[in-house]
C-alpha positions as CSV (number, residue, x, y, z in Angstrom):
1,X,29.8,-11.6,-19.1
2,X,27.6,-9.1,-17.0
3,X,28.6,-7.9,-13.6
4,X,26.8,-9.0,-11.1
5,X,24.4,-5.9,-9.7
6,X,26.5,-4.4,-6.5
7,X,23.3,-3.1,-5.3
8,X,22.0,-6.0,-4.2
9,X,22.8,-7.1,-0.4
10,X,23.9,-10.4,1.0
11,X,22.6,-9.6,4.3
12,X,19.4,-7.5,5.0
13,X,19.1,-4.2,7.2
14,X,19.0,-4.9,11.1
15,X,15.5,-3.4,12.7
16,X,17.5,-0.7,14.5
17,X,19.0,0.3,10.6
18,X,15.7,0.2,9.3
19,X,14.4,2.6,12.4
20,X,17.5,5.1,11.3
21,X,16.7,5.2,8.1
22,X,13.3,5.8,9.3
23,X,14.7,9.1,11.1
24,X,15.5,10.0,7.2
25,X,11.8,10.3,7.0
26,X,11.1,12.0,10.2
27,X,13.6,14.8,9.3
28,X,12.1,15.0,6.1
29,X,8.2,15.7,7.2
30,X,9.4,18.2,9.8
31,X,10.3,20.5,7.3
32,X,7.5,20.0,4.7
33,X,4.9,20.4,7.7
34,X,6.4,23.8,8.4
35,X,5.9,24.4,4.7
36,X,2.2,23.1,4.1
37,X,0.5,24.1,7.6
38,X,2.5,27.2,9.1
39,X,3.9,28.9,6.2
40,X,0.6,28.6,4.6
41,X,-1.2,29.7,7.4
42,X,1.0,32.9,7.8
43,X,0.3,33.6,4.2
44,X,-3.0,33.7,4.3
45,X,-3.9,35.1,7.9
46,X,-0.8,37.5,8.3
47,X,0.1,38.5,5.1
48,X,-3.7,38.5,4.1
49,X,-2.7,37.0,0.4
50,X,-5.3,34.5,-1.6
51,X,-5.1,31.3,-0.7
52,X,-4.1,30.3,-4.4
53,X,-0.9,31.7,-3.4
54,X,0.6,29.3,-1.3
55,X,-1.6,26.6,-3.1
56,X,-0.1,27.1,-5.9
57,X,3.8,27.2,-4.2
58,X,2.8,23.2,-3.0
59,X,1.9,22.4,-6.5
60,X,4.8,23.9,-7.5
61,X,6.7,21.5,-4.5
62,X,4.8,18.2,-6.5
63,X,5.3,19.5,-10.0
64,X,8.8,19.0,-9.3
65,X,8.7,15.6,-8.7
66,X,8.1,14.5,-12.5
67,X,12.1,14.7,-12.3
68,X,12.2,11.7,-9.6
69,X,13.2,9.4,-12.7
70,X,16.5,11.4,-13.7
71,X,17.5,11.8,-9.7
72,X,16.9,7.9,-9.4
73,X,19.4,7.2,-12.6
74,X,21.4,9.6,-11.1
75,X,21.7,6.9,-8.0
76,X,22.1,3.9,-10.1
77,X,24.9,5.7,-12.2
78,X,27.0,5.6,-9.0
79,X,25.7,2.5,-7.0
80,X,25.2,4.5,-4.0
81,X,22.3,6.3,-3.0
82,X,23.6,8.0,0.4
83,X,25.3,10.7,-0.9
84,X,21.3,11.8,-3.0
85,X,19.8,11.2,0.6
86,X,22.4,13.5,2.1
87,X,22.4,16.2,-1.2
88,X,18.2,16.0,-1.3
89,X,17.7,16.7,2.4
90,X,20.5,19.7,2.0
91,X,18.5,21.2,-0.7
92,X,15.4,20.4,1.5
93,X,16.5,22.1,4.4
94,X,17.9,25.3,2.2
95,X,14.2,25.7,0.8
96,X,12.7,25.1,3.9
97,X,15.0,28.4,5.5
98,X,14.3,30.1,2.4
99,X,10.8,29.7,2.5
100,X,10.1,31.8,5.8
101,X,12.8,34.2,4.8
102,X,10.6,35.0,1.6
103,X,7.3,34.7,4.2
104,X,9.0,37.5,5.9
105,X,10.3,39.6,3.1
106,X,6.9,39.5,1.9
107,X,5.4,41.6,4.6
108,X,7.7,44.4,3.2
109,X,8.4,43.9,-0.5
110,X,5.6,41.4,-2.1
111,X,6.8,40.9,-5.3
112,X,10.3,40.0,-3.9
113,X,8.7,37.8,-1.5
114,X,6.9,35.9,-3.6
115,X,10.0,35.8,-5.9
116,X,12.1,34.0,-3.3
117,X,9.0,31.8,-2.2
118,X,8.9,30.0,-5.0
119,X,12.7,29.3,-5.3
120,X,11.8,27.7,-2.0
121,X,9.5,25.3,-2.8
122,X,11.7,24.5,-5.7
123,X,14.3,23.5,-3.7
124,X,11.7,21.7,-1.8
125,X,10.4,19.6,-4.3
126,X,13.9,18.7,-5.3
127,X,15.2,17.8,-2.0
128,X,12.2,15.9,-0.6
129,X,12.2,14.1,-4.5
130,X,15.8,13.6,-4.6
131,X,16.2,12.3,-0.8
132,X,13.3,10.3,-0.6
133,X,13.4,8.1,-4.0
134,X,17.1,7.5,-3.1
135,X,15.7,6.5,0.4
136,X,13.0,3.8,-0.6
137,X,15.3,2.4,-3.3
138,X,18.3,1.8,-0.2
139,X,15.6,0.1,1.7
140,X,14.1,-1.9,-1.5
141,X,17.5,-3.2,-1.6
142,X,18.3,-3.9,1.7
143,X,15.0,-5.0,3.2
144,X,14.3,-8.7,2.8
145,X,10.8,-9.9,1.2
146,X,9.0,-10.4,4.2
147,X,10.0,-7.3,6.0
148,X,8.8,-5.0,3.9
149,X,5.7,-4.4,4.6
150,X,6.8,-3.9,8.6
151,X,9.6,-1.2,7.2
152,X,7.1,0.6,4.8
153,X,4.9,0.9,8.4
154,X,8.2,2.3,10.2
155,X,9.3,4.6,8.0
156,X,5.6,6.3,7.4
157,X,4.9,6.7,10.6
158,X,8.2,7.8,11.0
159,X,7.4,10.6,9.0
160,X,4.0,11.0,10.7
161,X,6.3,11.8,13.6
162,X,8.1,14.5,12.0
163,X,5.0,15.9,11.6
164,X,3.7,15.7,14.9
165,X,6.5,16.6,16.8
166,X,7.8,19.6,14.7
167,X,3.8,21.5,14.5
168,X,3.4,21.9,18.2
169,X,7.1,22.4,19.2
170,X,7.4,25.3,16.4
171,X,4.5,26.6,17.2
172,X,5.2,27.1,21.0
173,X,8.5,29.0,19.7
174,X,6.8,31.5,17.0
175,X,4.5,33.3,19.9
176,X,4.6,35.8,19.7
177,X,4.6,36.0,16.2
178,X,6.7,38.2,13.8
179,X,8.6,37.3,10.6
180,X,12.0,37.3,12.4
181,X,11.0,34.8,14.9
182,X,9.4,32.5,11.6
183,X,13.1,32.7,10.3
184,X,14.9,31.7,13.4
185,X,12.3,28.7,13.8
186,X,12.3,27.6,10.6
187,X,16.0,27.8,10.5
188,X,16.9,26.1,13.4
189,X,14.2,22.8,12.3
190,X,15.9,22.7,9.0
191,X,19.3,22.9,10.8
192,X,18.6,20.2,13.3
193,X,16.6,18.0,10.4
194,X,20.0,18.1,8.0
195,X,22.1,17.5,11.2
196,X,19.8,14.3,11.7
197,X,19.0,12.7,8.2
198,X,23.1,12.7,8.3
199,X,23.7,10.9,11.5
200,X,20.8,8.7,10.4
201,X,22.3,7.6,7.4
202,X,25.7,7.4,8.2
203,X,27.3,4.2,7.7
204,X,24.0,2.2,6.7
205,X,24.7,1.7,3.0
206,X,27.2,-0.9,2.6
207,X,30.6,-0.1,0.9
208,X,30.2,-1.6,-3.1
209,X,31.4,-1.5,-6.6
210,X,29.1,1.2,-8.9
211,X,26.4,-0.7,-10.6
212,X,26.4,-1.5,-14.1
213,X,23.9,-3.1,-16.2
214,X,26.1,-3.9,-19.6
215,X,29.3,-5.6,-19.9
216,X,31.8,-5.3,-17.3
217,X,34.0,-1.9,-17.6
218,X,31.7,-0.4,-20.0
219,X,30.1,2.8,-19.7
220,X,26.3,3.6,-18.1
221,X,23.7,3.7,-21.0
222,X,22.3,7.7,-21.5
223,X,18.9,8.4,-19.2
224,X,16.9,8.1,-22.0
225,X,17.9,5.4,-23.6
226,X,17.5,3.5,-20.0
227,X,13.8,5.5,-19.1
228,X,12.6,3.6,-22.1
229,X,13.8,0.7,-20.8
230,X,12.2,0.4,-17.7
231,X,9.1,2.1,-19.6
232,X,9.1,-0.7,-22.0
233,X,9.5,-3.2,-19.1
234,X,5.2,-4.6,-18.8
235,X,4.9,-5.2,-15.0
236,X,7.1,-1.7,-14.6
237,X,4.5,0.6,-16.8
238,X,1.6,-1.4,-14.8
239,X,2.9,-0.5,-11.9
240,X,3.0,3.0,-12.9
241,X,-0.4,3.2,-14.0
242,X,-2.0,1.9,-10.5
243,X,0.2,4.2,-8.5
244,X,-1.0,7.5,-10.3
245,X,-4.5,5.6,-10.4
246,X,-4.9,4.4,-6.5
247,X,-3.0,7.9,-5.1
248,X,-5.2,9.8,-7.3
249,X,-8.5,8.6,-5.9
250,X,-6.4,8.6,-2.2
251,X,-6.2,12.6,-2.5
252,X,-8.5,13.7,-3.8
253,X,-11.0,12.8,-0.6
254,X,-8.7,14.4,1.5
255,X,-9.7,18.5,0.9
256,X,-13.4,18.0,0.6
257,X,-14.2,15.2,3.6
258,X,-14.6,18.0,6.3
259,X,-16.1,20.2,4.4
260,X,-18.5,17.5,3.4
261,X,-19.0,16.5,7.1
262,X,-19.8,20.4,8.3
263,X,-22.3,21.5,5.4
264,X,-24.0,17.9,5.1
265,X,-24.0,17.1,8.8
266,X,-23.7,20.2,10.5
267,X,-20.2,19.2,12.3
268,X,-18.0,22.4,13.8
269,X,-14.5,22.9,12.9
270,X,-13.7,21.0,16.5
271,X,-15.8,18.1,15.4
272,X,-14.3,18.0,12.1
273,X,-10.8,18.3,13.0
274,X,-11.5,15.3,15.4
275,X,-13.3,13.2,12.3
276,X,-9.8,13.8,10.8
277,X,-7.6,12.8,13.7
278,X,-10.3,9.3,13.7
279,X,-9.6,8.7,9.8
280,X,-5.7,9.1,10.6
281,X,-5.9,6.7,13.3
282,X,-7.9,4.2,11.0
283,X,-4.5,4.8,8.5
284,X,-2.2,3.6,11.8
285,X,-4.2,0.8,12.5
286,X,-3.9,-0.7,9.1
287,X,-0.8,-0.2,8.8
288,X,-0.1,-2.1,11.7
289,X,-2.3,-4.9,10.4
290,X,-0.9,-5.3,7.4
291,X,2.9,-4.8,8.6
292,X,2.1,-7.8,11.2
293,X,0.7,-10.2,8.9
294,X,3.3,-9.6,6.4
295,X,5.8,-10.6,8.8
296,X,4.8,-14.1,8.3
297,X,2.2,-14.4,11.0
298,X,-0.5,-14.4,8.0
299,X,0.7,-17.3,5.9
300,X,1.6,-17.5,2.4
301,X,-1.9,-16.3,1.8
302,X,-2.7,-13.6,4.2
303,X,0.9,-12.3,4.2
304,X,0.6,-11.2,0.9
305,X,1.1,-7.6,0.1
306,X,-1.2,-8.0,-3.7
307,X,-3.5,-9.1,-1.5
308,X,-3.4,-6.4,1.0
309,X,-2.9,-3.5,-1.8
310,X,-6.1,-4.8,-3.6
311,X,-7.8,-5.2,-0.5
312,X,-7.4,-2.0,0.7
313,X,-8.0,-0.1,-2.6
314,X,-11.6,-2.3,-2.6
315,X,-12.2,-1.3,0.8
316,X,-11.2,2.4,0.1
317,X,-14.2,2.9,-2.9
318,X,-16.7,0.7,-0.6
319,X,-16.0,3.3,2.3
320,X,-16.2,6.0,0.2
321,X,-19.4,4.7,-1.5
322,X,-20.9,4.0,2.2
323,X,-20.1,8.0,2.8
324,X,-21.6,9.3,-0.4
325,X,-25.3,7.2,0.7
326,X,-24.7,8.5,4.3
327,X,-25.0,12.1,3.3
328,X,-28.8,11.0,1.7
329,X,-29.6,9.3,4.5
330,X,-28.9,11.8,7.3
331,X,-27.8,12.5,10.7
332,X,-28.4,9.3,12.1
333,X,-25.7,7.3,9.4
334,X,-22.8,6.4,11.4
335,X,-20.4,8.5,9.8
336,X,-17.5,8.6,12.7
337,X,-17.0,4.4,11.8
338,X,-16.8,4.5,8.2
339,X,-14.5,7.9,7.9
340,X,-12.8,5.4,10.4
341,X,-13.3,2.6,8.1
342,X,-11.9,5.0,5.1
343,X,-8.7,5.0,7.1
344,X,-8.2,1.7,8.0
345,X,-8.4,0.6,4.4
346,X,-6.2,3.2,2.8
347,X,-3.4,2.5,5.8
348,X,-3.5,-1.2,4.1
349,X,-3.8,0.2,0.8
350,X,-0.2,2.8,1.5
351,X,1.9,0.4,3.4
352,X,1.3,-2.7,1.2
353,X,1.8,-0.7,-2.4
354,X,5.1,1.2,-0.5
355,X,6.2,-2.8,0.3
356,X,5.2,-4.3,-3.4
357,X,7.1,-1.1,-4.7
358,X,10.4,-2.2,-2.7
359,X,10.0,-5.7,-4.4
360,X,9.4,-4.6,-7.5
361,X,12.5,-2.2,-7.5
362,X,14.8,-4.8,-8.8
363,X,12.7,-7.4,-10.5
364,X,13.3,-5.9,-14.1
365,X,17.1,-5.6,-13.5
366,X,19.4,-4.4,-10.3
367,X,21.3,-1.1,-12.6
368,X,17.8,0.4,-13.5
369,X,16.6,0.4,-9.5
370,X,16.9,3.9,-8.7
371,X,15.2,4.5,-12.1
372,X,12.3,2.3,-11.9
373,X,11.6,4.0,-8.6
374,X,12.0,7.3,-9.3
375,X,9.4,6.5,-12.4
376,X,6.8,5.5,-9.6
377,X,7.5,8.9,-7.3
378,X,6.8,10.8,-10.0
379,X,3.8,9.4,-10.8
380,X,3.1,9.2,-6.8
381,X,3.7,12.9,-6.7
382,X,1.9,14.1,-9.9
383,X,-1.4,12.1,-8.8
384,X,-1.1,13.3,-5.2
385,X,-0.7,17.2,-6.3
386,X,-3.7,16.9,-8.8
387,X,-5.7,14.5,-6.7
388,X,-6.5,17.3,-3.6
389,X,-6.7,20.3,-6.5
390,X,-9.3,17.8,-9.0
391,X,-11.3,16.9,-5.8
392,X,-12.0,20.7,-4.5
393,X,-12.8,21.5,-8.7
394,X,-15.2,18.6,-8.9
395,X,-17.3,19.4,-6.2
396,X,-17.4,23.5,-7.0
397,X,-18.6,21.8,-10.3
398,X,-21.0,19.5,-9.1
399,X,-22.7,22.4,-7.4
400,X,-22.8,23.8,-10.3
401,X,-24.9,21.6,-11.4
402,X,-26.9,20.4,-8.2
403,X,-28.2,23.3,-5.8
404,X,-27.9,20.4,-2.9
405,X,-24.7,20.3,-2.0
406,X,-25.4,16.8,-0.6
407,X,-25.8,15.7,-4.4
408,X,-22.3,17.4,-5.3
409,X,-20.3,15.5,-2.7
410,X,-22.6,12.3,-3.3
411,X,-21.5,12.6,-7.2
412,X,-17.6,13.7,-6.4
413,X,-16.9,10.6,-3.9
414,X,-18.8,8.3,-5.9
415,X,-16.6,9.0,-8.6
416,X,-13.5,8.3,-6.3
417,X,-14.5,5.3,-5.4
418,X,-14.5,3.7,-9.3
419,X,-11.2,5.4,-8.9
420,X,-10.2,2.9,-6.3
421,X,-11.8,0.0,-8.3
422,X,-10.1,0.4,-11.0
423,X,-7.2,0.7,-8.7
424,X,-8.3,-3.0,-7.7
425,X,-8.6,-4.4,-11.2
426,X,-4.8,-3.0,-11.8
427,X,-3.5,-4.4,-8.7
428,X,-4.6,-7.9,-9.1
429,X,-3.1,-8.0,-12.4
430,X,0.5,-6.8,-10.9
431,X,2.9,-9.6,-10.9
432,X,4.5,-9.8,-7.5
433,X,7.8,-9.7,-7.1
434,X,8.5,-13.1,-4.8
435,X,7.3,-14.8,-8.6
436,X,10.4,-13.3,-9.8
437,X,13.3,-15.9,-10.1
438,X,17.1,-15.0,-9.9
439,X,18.9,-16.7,-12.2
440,X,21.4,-19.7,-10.9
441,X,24.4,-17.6,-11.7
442,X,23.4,-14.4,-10.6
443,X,22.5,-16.3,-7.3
444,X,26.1,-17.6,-7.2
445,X,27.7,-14.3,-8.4
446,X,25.5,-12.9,-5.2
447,X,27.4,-14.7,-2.4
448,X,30.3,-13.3,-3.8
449,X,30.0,-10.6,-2.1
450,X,30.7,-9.2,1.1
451,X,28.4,-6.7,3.4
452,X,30.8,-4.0,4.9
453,X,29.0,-1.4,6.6
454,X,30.9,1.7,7.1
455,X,30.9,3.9,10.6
């Protein structure tokens, strides 16, 4: 007979465990912003290097993540996914230290720098992959149906947190600027984001048996032979598909909008910085929406997260269609409410695919969890590190081939948008998770056991 899956809870997270697991998250983006705005920055102004450099150390940070499936397995092999939260973020705080101590080196010794640097963003790409799949899978277990939508919304803005706080505060502390001081800074956020992530997480996961998916006592089946499983597994490979699909057309905007807005409509860097803060506001505000009227005030109907992640990806192309005819029709196109618009609608797209991805986790079977999840980081990753480097190609293409810039853009965002509806097409085709039934003596095997939290 087949043990029943440990993994899956009696009793759901408590709001105030879903908010500390959301601290995971915070810690997390407060050392990849130092890696993606400051470091990058310093690199390029300071150091006076090409800006390929440290574009290509973040592509070297996503690259990584095509190994989200083996760290996931690695999760379900032990049926507990604290002690990969704990291990990523200590390999994520490590490359975030190394990082500006290679920054710094650099200034003296180049080659040794650079050597270093991308050690660094090694180590960040395995942390922030390791820690974060084993994240989402503890809340996909422990996050009932209709919350998950509201604890997608916490823990991404969450992170969004991490991001704000940690930019202004560092960069108070490294003026004046020298490498020394970019070491101490960068050292004491990584320091202080460990120190949290562990407080955060401690005690959260309940105390269980390891999972197994065969026969009681026997051993776990080899990686392989279980990625092929879940690869085999219909709704799973779908699922896979529309994530590299939807998160490919989501980044790729996200390089080429302000440029867009300050050749096509003669914005300054002020104006465009504030266009982005509006489109980031839009993301909020859908989030919101959507994690309100999952929570059951929508109805069976409304409340729906397929409905929500098709809905957004729809409204996604339509904005970015809108944007493409308001650069042919001028200055007087309201382009302030649909970048606006653009937000809203990927904020419902994110939230409701992170909530259909919690569901899903577990609908093909509770031992391959960490797996199945780790299959769609990888593709999340992948797509979002090609998406912003394909978008900035197309358009230096385009132009290329149109002398009006206008045209390029036009051409490029157009294109993104039948990116986002075949996104749609995918997503209504998804099966959602609540169709999923649990067999009568799996139920009964359930209430078996206990919840223990340890502190």
């Amino acid at each position: 007979m087949a043990a029943p899956a440990s993994s899956s809870f009696t009793s759901s997270f408590s709001w105030a465990q879903i908010v500390r697991l959301g601290l995971v998250q915070t810690a997390l983006g407060s050392v990849v912003v130092l890696m993606t705005s400051t470091i990058n920055r310093v690199m390029v102004v300071e150091l006076a290097l090409p800006a390929i450099v440290p574009g290509a150390l973040v592509a070297l940070h996503y690259a990584v993540q095509v190994l989200r499936p083996r760290w996931g397995y690695g999760s379900d092999v032990g049926g507990r996914r604290t002690p990969w939260i704990v291990g990523g973020m200590a390999a994520l705080a490590l490359g975030g230290f190394l990082a500006a101590a290679a920054t710094a080196l650099a200034e003296t010794n180049l080659p040794a720098g650079l050597s270093l640097a991308i050690l660094a963003f090694f180590s960040v790409g395995i942390g922030a992959g390791a820690a974060g799949t084993s994240l989402l899978v503890l809340l996909a277990t422990g996050v009932e149906d209709r919350r998950r939508g509201a604890a997608a919304t916490i823990v991404w803005v969450m992170m969004i947190a991490g991001f704000a706080v940690t930019a202004p505060l560092a960069g108070h502390f490294l003026d004046p600027f020298s490498g020394a001081r970019l070491v101490a800074v960068s050292g004491t956020v990584s320091l202080a984001a460990f120190a949290l992530a562990c407080l955060a997480v401690r005690g959260v996961e309940p105390t269980v048996a390891p999972v197994r998916s065969e026969t009681a006592g026997s051993a776990k089946a080899p990686f392989r032979a279980v990625l092929a499983k879940v690869w085999s597994e219909p709704a799973s490979r779908r699922f896979t598909v529309f994530i590299f699909v939807a998160m490919l057309a989501y980044s790729a905007q996200e390089l080429i909008l302000e440029p867009f807005a300050g050749l096509v409509f003669a914005m300054t860097p002020g104006t465009t910085t504030k266009l982005a803060g509006l489109q980031h506001g839009g993301v909020l505000a859908g989030m919101l929406l959507v994690a309100g009227l999952t929570m059951g005030v929508g109805g069976p109907w409304l409340g729906s997260l397929k409905l929500w992640t098709a809905l957004g990806c729809a409204g996604s192309g339509a904005m970015l269609v809108g944007i493409a005819a308001g650069g042919l029709v001028g200055p007087e196109f309201p382009l302030r409410a649909v970048v606006f618009g653009l937000g809203l609608f990927n904020g419902v797209f994110a939230v409701a695919a992170i909530g259909s991805m919690m569901g899903l986790a577990g609908a093909g079977g509770e031992a391959e969890r960490g797996t199945r999840m780790g299959v769609w980081g990888a593709a999340q990753g992948v797509a979002f590190g090609a998406g912003g480097f394909l978008g900035t190609v197309a358009v230096d293409l385009a132009r290329l081939v149109t002398p009006e810039a206008v045209h390029a853009y036009a051409a490029v965002f157009l294109a993104e948008a039948l990116l986002f509806v075949l996104a749609t097409l995918i997503a209504l085709r998804i099966e959602h998770a609540g169709a999923t039934r649990v067999p009568r003596v799996q139920r009964r095997a359930a209430l078996d056991l206990r919840f223990e939290p340890r502190f």
